[in-house]
DRENPATOR-156270 format. One record per residue: residue number from 1; residue in three letters; chain; z, y, x of N, C-alpha, C in turn. Coordinates in steps of 0.05 Angstrom, whole numbers. Example, Ala and Ser with C-alpha at 12.3 -4.5 7.8 and 13.67 -1.06 7.14 Angstrom:
2
+-----+------+-------+--------+---------+--------+--------+----------+---------+--------+---------+--------+
:  nr : rest : kette :   n.up : n.north : n.east :  ca.up : ca.north : ca.east :   c.up : c.north : c.east :
+-----+------+-------+--------+---------+--------+--------+----------+---------+--------+---------+--------+
:   1 :  Ala :     A :    156 :    -114 :    264 :    156 :      -90 :     246 :    156 :     -66 :    264 :
:   2 :  Ser :     A :    142 :     -45 :    257 :    143 :      -21 :     273 :    157 :       1 :    258 :
+-----+------+-------+--------+---------+--------+--------+----------+---------+--------+---------+--------+
This chain:
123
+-----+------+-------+--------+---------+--------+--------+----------+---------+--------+---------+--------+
:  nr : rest : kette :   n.up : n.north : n.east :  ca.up : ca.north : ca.east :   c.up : c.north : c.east :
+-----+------+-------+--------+---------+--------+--------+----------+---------+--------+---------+--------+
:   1 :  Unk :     A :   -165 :   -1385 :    -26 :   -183 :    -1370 :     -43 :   -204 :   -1355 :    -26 :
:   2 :  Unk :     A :   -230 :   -1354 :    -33 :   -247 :    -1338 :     -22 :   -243 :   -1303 :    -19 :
:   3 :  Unk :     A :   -256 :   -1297 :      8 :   -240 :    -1264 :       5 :   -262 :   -1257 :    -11 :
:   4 :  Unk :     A :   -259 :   -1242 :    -31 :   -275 :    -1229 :     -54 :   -267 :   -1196 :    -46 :
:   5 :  Unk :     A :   -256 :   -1193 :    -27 :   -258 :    -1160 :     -20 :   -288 :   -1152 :      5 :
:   6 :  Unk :     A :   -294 :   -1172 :     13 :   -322 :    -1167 :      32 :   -342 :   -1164 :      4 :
:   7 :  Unk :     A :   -330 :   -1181 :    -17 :   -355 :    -1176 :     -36 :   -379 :   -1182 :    -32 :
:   8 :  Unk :     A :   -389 :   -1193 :    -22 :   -419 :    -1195 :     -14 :   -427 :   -1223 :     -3 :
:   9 :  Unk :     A :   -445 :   -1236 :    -16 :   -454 :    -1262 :     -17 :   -483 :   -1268 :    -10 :
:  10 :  Unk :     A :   -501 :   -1285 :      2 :   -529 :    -1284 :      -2 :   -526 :   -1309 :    -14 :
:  11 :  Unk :     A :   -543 :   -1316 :    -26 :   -548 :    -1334 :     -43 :   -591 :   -1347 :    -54 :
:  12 :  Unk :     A :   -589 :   -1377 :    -49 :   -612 :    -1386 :     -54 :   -612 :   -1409 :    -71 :
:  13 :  Unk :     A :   -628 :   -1398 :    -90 :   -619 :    -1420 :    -116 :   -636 :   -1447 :   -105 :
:  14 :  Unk :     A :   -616 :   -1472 :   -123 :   -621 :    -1493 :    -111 :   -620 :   -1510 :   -144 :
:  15 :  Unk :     A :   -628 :   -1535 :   -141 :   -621 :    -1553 :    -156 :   -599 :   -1560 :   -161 :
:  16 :  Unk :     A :   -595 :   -1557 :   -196 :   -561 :    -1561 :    -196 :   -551 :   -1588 :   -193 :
:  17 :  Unk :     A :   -574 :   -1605 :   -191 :   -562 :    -1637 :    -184 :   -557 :   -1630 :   -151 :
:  18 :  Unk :     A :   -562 :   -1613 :   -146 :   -554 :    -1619 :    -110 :   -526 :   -1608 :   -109 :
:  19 :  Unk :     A :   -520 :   -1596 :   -129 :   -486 :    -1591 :    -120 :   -469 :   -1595 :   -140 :
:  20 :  Unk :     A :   -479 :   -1619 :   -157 :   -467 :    -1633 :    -174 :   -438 :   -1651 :   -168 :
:  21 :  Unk :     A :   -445 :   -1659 :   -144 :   -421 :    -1682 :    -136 :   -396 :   -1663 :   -123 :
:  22 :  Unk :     A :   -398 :   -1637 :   -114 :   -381 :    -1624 :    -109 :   -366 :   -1608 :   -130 :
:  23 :  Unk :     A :   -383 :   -1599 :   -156 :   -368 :    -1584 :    -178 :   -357 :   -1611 :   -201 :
:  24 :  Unk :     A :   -367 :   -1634 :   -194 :   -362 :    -1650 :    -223 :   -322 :   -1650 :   -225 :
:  25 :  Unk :     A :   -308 :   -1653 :   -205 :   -282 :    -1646 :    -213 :   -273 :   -1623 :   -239 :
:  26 :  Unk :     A :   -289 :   -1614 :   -226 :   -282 :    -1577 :    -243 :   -285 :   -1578 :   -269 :
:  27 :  Unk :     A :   -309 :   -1594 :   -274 :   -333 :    -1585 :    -300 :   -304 :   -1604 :   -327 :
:  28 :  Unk :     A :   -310 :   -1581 :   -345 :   -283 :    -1586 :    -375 :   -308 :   -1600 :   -385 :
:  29 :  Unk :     A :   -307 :   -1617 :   -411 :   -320 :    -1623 :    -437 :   -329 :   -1603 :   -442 :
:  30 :  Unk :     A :   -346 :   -1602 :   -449 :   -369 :    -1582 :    -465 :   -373 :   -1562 :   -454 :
:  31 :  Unk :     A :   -378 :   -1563 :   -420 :   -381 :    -1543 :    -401 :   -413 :   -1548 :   -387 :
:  32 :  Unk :     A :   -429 :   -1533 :   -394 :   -458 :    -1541 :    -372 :   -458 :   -1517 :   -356 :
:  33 :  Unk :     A :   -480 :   -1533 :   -338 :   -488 :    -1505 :    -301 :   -519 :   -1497 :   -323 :
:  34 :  Unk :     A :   -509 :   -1473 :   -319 :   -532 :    -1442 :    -328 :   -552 :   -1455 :   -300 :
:  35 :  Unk :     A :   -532 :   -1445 :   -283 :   -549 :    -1440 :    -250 :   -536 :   -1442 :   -224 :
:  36 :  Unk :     A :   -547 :   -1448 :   -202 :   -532 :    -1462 :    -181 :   -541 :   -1449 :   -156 :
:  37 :  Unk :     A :   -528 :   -1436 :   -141 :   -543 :    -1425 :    -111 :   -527 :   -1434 :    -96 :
:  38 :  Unk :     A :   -540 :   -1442 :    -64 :   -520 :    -1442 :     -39 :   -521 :   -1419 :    -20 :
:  39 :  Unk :     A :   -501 :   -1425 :      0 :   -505 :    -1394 :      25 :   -493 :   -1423 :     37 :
:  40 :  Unk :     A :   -506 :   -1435 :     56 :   -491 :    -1454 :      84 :   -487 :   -1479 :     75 :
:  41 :  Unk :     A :   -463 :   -1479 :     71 :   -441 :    -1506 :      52 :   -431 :   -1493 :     29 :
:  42 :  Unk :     A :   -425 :   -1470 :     30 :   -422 :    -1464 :       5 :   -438 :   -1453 :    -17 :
:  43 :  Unk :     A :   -428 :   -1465 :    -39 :   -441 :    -1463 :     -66 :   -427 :   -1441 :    -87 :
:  44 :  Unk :     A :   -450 :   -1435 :   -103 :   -440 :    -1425 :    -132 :   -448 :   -1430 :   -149 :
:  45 :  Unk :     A :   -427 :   -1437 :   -172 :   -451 :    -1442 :    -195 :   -435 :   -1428 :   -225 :
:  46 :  Unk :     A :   -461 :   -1422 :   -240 :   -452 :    -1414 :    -263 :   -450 :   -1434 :   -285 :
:  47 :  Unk :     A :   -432 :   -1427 :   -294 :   -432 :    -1447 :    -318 :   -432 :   -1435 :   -350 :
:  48 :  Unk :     A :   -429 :   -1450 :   -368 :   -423 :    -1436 :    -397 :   -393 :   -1425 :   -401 :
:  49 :  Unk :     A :   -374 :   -1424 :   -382 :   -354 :    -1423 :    -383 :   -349 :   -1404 :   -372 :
:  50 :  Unk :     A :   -354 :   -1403 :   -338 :   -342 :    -1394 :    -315 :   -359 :   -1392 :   -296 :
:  51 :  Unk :     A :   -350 :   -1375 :   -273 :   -367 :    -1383 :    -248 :   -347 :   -1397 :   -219 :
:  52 :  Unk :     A :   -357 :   -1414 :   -214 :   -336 :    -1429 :    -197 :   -351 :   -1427 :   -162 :
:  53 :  Unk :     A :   -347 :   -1418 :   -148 :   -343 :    -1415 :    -124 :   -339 :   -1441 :   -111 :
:  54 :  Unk :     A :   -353 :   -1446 :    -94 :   -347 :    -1477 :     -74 :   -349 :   -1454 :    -41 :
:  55 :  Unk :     A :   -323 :   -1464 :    -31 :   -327 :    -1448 :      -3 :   -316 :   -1472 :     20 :
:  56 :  Unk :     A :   -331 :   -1488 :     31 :   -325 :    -1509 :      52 :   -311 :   -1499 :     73 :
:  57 :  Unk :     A :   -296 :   -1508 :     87 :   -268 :    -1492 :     103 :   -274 :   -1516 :    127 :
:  58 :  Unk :     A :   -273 :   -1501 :    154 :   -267 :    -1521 :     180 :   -289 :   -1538 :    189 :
:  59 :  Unk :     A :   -293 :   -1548 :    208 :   -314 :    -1566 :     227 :   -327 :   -1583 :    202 :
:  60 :  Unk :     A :   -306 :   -1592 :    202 :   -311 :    -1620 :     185 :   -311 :   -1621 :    159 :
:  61 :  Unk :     A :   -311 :   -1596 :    148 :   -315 :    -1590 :     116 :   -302 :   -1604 :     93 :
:  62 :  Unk :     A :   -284 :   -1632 :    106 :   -260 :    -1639 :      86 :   -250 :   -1613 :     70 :
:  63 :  Unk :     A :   -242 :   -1594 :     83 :   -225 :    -1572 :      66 :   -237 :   -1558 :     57 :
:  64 :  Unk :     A :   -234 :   -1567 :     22 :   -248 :    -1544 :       5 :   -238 :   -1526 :     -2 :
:  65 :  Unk :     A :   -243 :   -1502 :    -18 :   -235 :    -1486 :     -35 :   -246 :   -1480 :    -69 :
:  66 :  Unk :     A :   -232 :   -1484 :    -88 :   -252 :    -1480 :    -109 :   -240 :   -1463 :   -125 :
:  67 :  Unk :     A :   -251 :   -1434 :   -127 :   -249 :    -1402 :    -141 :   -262 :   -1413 :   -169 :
:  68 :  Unk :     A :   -243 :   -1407 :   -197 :   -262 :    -1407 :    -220 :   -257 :   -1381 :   -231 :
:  69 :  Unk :     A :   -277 :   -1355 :   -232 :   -274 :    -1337 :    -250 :   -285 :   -1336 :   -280 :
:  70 :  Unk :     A :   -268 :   -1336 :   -292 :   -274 :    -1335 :    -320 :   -298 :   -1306 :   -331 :
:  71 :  Unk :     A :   -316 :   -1321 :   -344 :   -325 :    -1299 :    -360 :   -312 :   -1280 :   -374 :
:  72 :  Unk :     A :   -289 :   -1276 :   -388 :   -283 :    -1259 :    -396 :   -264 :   -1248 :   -379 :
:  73 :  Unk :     A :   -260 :   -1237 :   -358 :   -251 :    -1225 :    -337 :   -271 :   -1205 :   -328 :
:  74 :  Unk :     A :   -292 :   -1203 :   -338 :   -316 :    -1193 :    -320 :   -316 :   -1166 :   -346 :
:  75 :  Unk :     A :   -310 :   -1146 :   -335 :   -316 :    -1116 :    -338 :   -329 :   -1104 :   -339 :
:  76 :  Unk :     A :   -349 :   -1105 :   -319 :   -379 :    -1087 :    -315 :   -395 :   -1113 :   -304 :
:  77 :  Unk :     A :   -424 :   -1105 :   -310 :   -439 :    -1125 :    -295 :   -458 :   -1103 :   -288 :
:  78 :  Unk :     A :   -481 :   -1110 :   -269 :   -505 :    -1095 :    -262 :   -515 :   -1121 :   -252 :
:  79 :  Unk :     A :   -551 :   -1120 :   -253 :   -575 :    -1135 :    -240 :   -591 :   -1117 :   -230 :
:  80 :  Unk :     A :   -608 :   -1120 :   -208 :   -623 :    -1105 :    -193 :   -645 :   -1119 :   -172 :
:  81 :  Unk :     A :   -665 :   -1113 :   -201 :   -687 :    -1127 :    -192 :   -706 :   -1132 :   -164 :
:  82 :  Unk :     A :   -716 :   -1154 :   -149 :   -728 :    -1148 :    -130 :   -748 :   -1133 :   -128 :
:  83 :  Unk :     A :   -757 :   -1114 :   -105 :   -783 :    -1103 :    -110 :   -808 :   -1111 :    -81 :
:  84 :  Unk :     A :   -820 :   -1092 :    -76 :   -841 :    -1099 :     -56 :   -833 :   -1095 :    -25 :
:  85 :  Unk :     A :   -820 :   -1081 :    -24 :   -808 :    -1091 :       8 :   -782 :   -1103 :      0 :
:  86 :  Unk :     A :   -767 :   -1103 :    -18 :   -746 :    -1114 :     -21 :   -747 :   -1138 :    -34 :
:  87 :  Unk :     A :   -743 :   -1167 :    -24 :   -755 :    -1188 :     -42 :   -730 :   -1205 :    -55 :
:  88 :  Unk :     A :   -703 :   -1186 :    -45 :   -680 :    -1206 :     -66 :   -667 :   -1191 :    -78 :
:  89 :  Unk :     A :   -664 :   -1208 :   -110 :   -650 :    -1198 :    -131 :   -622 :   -1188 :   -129 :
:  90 :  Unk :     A :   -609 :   -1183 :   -142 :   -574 :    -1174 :    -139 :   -554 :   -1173 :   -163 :
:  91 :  Unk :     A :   -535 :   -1180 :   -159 :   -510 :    -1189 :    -186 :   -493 :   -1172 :   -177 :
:  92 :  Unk :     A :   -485 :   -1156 :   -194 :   -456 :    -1149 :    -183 :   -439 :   -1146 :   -214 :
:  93 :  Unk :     A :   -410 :   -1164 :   -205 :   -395 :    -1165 :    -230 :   -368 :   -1151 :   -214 :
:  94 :  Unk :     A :   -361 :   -1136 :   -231 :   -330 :    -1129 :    -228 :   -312 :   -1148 :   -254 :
:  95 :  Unk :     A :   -293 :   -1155 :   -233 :   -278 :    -1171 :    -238 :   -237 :   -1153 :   -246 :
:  96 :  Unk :     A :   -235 :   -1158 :   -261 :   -205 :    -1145 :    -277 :   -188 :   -1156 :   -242 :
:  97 :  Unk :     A :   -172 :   -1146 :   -233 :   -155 :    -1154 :    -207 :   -169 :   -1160 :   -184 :
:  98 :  Unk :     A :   -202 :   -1158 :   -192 :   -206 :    -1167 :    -162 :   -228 :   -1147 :   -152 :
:  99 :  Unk :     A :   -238 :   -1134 :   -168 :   -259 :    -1109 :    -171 :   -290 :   -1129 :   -168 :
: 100 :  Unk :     A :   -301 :   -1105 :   -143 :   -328 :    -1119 :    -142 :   -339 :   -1138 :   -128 :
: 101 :  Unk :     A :   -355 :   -1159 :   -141 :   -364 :    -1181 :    -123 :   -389 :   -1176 :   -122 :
: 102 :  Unk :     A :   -414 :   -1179 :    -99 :   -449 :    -1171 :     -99 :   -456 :   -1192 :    -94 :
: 103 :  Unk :     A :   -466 :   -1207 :   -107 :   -479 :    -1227 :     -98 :   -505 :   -1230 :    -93 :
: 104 :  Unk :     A :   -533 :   -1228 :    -71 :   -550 :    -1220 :     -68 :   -562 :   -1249 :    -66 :
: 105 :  Unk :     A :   -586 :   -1248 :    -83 :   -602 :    -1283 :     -81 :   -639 :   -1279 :    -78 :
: 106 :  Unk :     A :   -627 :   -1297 :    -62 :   -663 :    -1285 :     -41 :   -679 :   -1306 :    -55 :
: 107 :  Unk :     A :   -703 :   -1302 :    -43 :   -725 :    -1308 :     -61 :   -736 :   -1314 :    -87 :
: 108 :  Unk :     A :   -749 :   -1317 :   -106 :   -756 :    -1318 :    -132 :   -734 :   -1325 :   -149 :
: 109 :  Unk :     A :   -731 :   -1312 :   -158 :   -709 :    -1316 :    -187 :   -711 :   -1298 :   -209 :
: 110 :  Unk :     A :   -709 :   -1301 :   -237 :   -721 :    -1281 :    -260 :   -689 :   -1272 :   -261 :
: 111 :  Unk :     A :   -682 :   -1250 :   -251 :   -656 :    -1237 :    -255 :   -653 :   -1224 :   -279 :
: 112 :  Unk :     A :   -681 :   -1216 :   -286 :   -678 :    -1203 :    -318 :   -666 :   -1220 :   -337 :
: 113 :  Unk :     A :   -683 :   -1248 :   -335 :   -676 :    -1274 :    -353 :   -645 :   -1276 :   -347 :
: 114 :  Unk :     A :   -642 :   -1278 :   -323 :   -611 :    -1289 :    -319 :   -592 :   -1273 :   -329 :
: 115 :  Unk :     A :   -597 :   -1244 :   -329 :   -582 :    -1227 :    -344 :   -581 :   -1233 :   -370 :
: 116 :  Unk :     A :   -595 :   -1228 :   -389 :   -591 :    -1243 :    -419 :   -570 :   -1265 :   -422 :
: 117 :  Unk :     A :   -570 :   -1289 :   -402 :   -566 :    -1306 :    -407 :   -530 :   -1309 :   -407 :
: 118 :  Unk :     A :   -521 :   -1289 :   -379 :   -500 :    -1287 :    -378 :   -486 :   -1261 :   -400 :
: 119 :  Unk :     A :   -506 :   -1248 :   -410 :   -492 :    -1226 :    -429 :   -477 :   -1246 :   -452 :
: 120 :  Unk :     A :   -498 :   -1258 :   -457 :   -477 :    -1291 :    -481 :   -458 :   -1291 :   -482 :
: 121 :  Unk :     A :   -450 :   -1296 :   -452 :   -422 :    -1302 :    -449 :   -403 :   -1281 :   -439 :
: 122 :  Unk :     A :   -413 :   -1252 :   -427 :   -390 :    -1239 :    -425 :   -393 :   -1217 :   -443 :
: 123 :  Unk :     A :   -404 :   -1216 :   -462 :   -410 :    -1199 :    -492 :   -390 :   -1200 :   -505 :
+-----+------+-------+--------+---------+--------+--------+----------+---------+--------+---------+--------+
C-alpha cells in the first residue's frame, strides 16, 4: 500500500488514455476516469467510483501497487486555487482511517471545476 502518512503527492494531469492500460484491471462496469495525473511512474486517477492510486515499486517496475479509496470514505475535502507566484492547484481529502492525503497538481487545471465534479460523488 502506498504510505498515505507523508500525505503529499505532486501531480500533472495527463491523458487518461495514457494510463489506461495500467488501471483497466481495476475499472468495475459502469465505472468511468473523471481525471488522470502522473508523478514519475506513478499514476492517479479519479473515477465515478473511487480514486485508485498506481504506485510502480523497484528498477524494473514489474511490482505494482494498486490503492482504491472509495468516495464515500472521504470526510472533509478542501481545493486551493493556484495563484500568481504560486502556479499549482491543491486537493486535500481526509480520509476515515487514514486522515490526510495533499495532493498538489502543477500546471493548468480548473480545480474549481474539479471540485463540483467530485462533490457528486462524495455529497
Amino acid at each position: 500500500m502506498i504510505d498515505f502518512k507523508n500525505g503529499f503527492f505532486k501531480l500533472s494531469p495527463v491523458d487518461s488514455s495514457s494510463v489506461m492500460n495500467r488501471i483497466a484491471p481495476m475499472i468495475i462496469e459502469g465505472e468511468d476516469i473523471i481525471a488522470s495525473f502522473k508523478s514519475g511512474r506513478d499514476c492517479l486517477v479519479f473515477t465515478t467510483k473511487r480514486i485508485i492510486a498506481v504506485n510502480v515499486k523497484g528498477i524494473t517496475g514489474k511490482q505494482v501497487d494498486y490503492t482504491s479509496m472509495p468516495y464515500n470514505k472521504i470526510q472533509v475535502y478542501s481545493v486551493e486555487t493556484s495563484g500568481f507566484l504560486d502556479r499549482d492547484c491543491e486537493l486535500d481529502l481526509f480520509f476515515s482511517n487514514i486522515g490526510r492525503i495533499h495532493f498538489e497538481i502543477k500546471g493548468s487545471f480548473d480545480i474549481v471545476g474539479f471540485n463540483r465534479v467530485i462533490s457528486q460523488y462524495v455529497l
